[in-house]
C-alpha positions as CSV (number, residue, x, y, z in Angstrom):
1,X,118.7,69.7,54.7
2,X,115.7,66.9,55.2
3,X,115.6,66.9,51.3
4,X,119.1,66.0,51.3
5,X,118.6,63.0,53.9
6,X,115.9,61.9,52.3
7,X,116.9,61.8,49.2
8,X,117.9,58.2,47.9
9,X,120.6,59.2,45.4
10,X,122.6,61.4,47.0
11,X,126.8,60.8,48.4
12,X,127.9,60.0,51.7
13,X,128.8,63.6,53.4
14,X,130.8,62.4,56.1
15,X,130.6,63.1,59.9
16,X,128.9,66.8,60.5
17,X,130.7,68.9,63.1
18,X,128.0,71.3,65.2
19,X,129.8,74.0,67.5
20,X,127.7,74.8,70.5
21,X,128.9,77.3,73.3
22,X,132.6,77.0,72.3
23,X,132.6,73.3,71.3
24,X,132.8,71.1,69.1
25,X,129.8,68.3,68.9
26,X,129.6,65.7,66.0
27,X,126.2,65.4,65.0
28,X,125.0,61.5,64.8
29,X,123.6,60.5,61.3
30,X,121.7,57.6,63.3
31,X,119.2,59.5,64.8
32,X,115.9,59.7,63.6
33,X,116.4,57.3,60.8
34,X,118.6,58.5,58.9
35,X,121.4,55.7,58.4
36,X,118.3,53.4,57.3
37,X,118.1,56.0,54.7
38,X,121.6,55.9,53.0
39,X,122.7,53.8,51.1
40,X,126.1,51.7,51.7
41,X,128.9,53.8,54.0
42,X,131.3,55.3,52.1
43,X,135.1,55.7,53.3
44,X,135.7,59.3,54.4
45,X,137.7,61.0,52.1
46,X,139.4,64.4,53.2
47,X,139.7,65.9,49.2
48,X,138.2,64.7,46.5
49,X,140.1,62.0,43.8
50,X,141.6,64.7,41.7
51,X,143.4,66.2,44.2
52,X,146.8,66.4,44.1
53,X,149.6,68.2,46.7
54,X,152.9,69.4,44.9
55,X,155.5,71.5,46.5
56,X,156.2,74.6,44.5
57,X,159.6,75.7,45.4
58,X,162.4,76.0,42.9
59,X,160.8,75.8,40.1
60,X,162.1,78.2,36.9
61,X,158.6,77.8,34.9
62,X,156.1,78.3,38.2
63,X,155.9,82.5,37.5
64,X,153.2,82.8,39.6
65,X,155.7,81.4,42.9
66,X,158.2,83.4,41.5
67,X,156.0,86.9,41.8
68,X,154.8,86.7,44.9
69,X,158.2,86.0,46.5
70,X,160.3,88.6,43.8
71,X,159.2,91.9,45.8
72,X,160.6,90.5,49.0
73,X,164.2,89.8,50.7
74,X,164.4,86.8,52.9
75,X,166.8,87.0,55.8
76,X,167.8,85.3,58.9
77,X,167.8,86.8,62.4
78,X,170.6,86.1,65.3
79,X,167.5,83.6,67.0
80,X,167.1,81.7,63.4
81,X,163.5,83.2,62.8
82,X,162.5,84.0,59.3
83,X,162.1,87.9,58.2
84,X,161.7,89.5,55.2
85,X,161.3,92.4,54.2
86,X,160.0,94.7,50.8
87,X,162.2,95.4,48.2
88,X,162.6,99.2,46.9
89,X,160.8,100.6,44.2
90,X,163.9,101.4,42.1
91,X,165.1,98.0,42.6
92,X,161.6,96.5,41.3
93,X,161.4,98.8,38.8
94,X,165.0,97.6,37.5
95,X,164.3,94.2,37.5
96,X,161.1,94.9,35.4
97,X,163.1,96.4,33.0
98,X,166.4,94.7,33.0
99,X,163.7,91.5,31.8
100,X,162.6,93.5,28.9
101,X,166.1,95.0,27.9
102,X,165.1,94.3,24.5
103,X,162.2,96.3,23.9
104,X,163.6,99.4,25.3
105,X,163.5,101.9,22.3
106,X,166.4,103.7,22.8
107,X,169.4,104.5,25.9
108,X,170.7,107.7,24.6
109,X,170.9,110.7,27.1
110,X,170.0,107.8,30.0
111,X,172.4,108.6,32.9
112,X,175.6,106.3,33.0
113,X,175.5,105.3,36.2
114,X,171.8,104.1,36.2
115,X,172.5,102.4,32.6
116,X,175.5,100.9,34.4
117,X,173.4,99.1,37.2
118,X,170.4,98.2,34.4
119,X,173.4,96.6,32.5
120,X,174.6,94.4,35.3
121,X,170.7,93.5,36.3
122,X,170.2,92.3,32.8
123,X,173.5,90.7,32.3
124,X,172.9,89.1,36.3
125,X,169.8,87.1,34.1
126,X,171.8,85.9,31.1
127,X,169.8,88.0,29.0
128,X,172.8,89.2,26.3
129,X,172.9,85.0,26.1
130,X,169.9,84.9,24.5
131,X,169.7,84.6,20.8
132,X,167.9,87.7,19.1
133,X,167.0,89.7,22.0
134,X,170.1,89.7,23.3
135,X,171.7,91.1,20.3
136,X,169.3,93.8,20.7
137,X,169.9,94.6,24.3
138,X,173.6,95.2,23.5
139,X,172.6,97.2,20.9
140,X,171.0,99.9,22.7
141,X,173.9,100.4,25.2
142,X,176.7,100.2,22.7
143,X,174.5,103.0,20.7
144,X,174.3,105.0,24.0
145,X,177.6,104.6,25.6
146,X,180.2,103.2,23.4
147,X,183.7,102.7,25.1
148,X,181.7,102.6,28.6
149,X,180.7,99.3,27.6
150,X,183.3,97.7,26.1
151,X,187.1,99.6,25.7
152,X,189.2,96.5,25.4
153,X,188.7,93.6,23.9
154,X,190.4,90.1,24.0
155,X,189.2,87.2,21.4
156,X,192.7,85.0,21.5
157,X,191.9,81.8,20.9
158,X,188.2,82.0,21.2
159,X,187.2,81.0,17.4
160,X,184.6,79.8,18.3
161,X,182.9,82.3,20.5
162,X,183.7,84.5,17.0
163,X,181.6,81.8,15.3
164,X,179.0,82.2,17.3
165,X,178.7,85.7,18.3
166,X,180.3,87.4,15.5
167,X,177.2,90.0,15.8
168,X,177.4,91.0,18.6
169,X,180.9,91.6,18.4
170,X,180.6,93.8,15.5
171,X,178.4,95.8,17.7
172,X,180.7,97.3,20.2
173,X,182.2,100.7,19.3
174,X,185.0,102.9,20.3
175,X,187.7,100.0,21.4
176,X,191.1,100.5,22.1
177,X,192.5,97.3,22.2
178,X,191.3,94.3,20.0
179,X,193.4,91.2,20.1
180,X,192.3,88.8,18.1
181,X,195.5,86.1,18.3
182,X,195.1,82.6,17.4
183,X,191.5,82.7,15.8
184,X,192.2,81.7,12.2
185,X,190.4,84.1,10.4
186,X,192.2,84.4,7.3
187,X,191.7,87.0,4.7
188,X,188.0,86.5,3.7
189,X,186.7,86.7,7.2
190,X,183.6,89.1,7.8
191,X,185.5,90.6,10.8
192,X,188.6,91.1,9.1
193,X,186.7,93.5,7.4
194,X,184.7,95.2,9.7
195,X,188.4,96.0,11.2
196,X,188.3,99.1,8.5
197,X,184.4,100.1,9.2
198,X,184.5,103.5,11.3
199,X,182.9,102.2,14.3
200,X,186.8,101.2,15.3
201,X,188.6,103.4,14.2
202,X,189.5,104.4,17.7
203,X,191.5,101.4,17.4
204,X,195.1,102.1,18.9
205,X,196.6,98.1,19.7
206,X,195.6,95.7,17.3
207,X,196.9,92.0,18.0
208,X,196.4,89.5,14.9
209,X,199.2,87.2,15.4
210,X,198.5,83.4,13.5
211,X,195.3,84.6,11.7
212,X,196.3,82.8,8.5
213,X,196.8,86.1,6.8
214,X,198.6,87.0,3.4
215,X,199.4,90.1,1.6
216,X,195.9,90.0,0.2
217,X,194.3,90.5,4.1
218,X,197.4,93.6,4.6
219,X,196.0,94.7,1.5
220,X,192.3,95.0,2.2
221,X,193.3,96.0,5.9
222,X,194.8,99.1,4.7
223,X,193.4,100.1,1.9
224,X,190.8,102.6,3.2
225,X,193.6,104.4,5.5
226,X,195.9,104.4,2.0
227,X,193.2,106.2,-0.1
228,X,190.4,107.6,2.0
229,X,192.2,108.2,5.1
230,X,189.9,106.8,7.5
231,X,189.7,103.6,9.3
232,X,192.4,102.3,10.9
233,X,194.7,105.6,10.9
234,X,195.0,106.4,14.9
235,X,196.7,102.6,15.4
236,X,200.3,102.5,16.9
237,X,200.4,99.0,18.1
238,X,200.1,95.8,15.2
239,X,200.8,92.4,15.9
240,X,201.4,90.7,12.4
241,X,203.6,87.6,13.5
242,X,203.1,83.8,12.8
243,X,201.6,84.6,9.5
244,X,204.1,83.2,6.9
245,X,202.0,84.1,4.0
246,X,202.8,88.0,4.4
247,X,206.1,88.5,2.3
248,X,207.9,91.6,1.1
249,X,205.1,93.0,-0.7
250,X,202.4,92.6,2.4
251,X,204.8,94.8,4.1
252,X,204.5,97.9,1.8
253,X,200.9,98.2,2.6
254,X,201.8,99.0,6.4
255,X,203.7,102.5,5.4
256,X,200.2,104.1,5.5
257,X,199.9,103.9,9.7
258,X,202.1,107.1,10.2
259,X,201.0,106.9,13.8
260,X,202.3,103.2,14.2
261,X,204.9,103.0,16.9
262,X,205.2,99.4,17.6
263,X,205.6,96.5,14.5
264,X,205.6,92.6,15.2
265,X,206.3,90.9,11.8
266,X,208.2,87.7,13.7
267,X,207.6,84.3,11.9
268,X,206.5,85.8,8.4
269,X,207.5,85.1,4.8
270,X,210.0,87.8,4.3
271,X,212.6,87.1,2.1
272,X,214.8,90.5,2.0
273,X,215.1,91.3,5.8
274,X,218.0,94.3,5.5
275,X,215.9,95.7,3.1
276,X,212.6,95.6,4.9
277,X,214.5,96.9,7.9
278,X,215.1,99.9,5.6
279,X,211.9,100.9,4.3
280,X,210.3,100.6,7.4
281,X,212.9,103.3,8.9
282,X,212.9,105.5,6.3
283,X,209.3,105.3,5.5
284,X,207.8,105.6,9.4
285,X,210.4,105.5,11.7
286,X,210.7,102.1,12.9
287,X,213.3,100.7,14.1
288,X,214.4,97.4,14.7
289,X,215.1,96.1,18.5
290,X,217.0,93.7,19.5
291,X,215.6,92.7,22.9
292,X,211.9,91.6,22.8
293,X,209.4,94.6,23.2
294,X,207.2,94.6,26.6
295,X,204.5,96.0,24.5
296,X,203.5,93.0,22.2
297,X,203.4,91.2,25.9
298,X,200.0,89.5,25.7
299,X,198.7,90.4,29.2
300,X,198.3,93.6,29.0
301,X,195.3,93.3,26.5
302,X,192.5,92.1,28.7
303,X,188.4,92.9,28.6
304,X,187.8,96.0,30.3
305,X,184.5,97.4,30.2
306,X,180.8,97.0,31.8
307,X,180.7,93.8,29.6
308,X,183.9,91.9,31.2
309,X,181.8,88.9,32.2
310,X,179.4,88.6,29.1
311,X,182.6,87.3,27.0
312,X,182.8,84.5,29.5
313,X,179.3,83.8,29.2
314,X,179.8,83.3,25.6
315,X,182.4,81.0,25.9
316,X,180.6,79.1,28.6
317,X,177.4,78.8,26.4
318,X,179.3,77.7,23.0
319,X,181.5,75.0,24.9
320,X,178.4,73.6,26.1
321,X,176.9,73.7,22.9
322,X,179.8,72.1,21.4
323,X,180.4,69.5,24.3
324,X,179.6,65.8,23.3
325,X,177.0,64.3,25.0
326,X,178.4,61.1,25.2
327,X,180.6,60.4,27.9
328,X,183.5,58.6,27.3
329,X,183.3,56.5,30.4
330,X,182.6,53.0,29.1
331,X,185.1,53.2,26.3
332,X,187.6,54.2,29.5
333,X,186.9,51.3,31.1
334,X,186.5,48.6,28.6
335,X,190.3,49.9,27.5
336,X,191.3,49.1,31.0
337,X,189.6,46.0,31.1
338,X,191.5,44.6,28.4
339,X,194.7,46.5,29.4
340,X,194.5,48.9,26.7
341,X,196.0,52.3,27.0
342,X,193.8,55.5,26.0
343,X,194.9,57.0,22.9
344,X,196.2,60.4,24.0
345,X,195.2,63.1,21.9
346,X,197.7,66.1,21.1
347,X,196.7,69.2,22.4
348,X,196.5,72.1,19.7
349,X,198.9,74.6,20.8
350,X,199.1,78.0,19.8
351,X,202.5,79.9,19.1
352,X,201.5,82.2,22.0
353,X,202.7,79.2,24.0
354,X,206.3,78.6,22.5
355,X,208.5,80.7,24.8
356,X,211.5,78.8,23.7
357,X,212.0,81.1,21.0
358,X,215.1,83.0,20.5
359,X,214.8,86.9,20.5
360,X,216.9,87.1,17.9
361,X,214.6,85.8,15.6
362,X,212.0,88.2,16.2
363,X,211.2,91.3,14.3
364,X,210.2,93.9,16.5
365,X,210.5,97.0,15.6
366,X,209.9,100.1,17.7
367,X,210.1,104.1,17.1
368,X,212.9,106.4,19.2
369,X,211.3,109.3,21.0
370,X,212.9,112.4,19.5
371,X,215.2,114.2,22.0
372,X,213.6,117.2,23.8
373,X,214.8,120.6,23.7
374,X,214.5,121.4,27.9
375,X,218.0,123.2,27.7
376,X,218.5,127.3,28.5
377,X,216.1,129.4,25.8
378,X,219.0,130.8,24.6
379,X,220.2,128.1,23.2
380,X,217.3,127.0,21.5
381,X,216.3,130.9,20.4
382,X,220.0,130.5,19.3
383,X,219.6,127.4,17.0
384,X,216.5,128.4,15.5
385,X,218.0,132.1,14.4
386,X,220.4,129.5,12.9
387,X,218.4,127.2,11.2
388,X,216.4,131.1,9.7
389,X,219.4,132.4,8.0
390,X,220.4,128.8,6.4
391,X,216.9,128.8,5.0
392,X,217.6,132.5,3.7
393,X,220.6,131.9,2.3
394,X,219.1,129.2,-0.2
395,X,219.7,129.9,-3.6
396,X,216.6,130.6,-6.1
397,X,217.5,127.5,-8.3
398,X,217.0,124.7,-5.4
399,X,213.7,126.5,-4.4
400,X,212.8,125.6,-7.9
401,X,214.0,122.0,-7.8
402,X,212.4,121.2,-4.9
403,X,208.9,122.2,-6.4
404,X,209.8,120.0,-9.8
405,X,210.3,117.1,-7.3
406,X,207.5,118.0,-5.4
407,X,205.5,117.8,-8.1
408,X,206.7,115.2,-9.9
409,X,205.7,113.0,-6.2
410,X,202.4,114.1,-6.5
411,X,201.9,112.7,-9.6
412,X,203.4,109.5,-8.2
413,X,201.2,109.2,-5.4
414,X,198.0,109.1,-7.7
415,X,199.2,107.0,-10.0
416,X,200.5,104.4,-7.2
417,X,197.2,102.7,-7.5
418,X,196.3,99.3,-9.0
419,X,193.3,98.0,-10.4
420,X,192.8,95.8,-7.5
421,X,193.1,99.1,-4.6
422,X,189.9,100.7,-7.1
423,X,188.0,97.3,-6.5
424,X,188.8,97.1,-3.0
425,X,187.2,100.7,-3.0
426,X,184.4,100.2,-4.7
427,X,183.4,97.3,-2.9
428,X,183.3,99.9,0.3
């Protein structure tokens, strides 16, 4: 310490504090010559010049705050004091990995009601938002659970959330409902096609009113339930309306969903309506109605599934993206300035919106229930003994027509196919 007071180059340390018997003495620098010592006096500083204070509290890039204060839950007793309190283990442990969803290898033979709780964690952080790994993420649980995630699925009028996250779209399996109204797809889309992958053929309702279609899009819709009997083959509900480009022809293609009880083919090109009306009851069953269907009611389609909310973070993330950044304020009020009215823009409106429309020109068509037989056993053991000896009683020469007819189908059936059907299968 006397080298240090001695010493000619040395910097002003400041007042020294001595504590003697429980006080608190400063030590005077005057004594003993030391003050003739030291150069000129210095202004005390408390910290040195780079020094700086900065409050750390909400901020999204200080980590370091953010751990320390993650493992704990802050609440407020009844006299206002702070207390928290540790988190569990399991919830830790989920938040660890709900952050690194994407690296997760696989989900199968995970139990549902912990992927569940992982699911809402990760989608709680806007991780299925992100581009890449959250493709990924959704990946895994789709893989794993399927219909848990995702069993209905409504797209109308979000084109460009379709756009945008056509992907991930593709990635959800085992849906019963897909309504897809309003998007403009038209018949080259890439989802249009992934209609007929196997992934959906679970498919039951199927909604693809104004899509821009044609007889081309029926065409490669059904072509792998017409030949290969896959795809598409458990739907009963199609929604084909405001597409004027389907005509007569379009309409053929649709005799391969056996299963299809409900038809909407309002506000096409048909040209031949009687005889449309025909086919499709002699060919499935359908028949026409004459008051509108509740069925083809858009409301009942709706986004059921553990990923209900992750549609409306899509949406909310492309409209942002989309969103001008310009405000139109100034132009506003320059217009009123020189008492000029804003040019009013027309809203695009979808046909889902016209409920002026008469029901007599839609075409909805719907199949009867066959009556059921719930009378006395005796009557019906009665009508089948019936029916037995009829089938007895047939002569040997219509047994023998039938199988030339028969026959003669058969061969129709594999010759029914154009050049353009082999295409569409080869292409698959």
């Amino acid at each position: 310490m006397s080298y240090y007071l001695n010493s000619e180059n040395h910097l002003d340390p400041g007042p020294i504090y001595v504590r003697e018997n429980g006080q608190l003495h400063m030590v005077n620098l005057a004594l003993d010559g030391v003050r003739s010592g030291l150069q000129k006096p210095r202004p005390f500083r408390l910290f040195p010049k780079g020094f700086s204070v900065e409050l750390c509290m909400n901020r999204e890039d200080d980590t370091a705050q953010k751990e320390k204060t993650d493992h704990f839950i802050f609440t407020y007793t009844r006299e206002g004091n702070l207390r928290y309190s540790a988190k569990s283990l399991f919830s830790l442990v989920l938040g660890f990995i709900s952050d690194n969803v994407d690296h997760i290898d696989s989900l199968i033979g995970f139990p549902e009601q912990i992927a569940e709780k992982l699911f809402s964690a990760a989608e709680a952080r806007q991780k299925f938002t992100e581009p890449g790994a959250g493709l990924r993420a959704l990946q895994k649980f789709t893989e794993a659970y399927g219909s848990l995630v995702l069993c209905s699925l409504c797209l109308r009028n979000r084109y460009l959330v379709i756009s945008e996250k056509l992907e991930e779209i593709k990635s959800f399996r085992e849906l019963t409902c897909l309504d897809l109204s309003c998007c403009k797809l038209g018949d080259e889309h890439e989802l249009l096609e992934h209609l007929t992958n196997e992934a959906l053929s679970s498919v039951t309702q199927l909604h693809l009113k104004d899509n821009c279609l044609s007889d081309a899009g029926v065409r490669k819709m059904t072509a792998p339930v017409r030949v290969m009997k896959r795809g598409l083959e458990n739907l009963t509900l199609l929604d084909l309306s405001c597409n004027p480009e389907i005509t007569d022809a379009g309409i053929g293609y649709l005799f391969s969903f056996r299963k299809l009880n409900c038809l909407d083919i309002s506000g096409t090109g048909l040209k031949d309506i009687k005889a449309v009306k025909h086919k499709l009851q002699t060919h499935i069953g359908l028949v026409h109605s004459k008051v509108p269907l509740k069925e083809f009611d858009h409301s009942n389609c709706k986004t059921e599934g553990w990923a209900d909310q992750i549609v409306l973070q899509w949406e909310r993330v492309t409209a942002e993206a989309v969103k001008p950044r310009e405000t139109s304020g100034p132009r506003t009020a320059a217009q009123h300035f020189y008492g000029k009215r804003a040019r009013a823009e027309a809203p695009v409106k979808c046909p889902l919106a016209d409920t002026h429309t008469n029901s007599s020109e839609k075409l909805q068509f719907y199949k009867e229930k066959a009556p059921d037989c719930h009378g006395p056993l005796l009557k019906c053991e009665a009508v089948s003994s019936q029916e037995s000896k009829k089938s007895k009683k047939r002569p040997f020469e219509e047994s023998e027509k039938e199988q030339n007819n028969s026959s003669q189908s058969s061969k129709q059936k594999y010759v029914c196919l154009a050049v353009e059907d082999w295409d569409l299968l080869n292409s698959y």
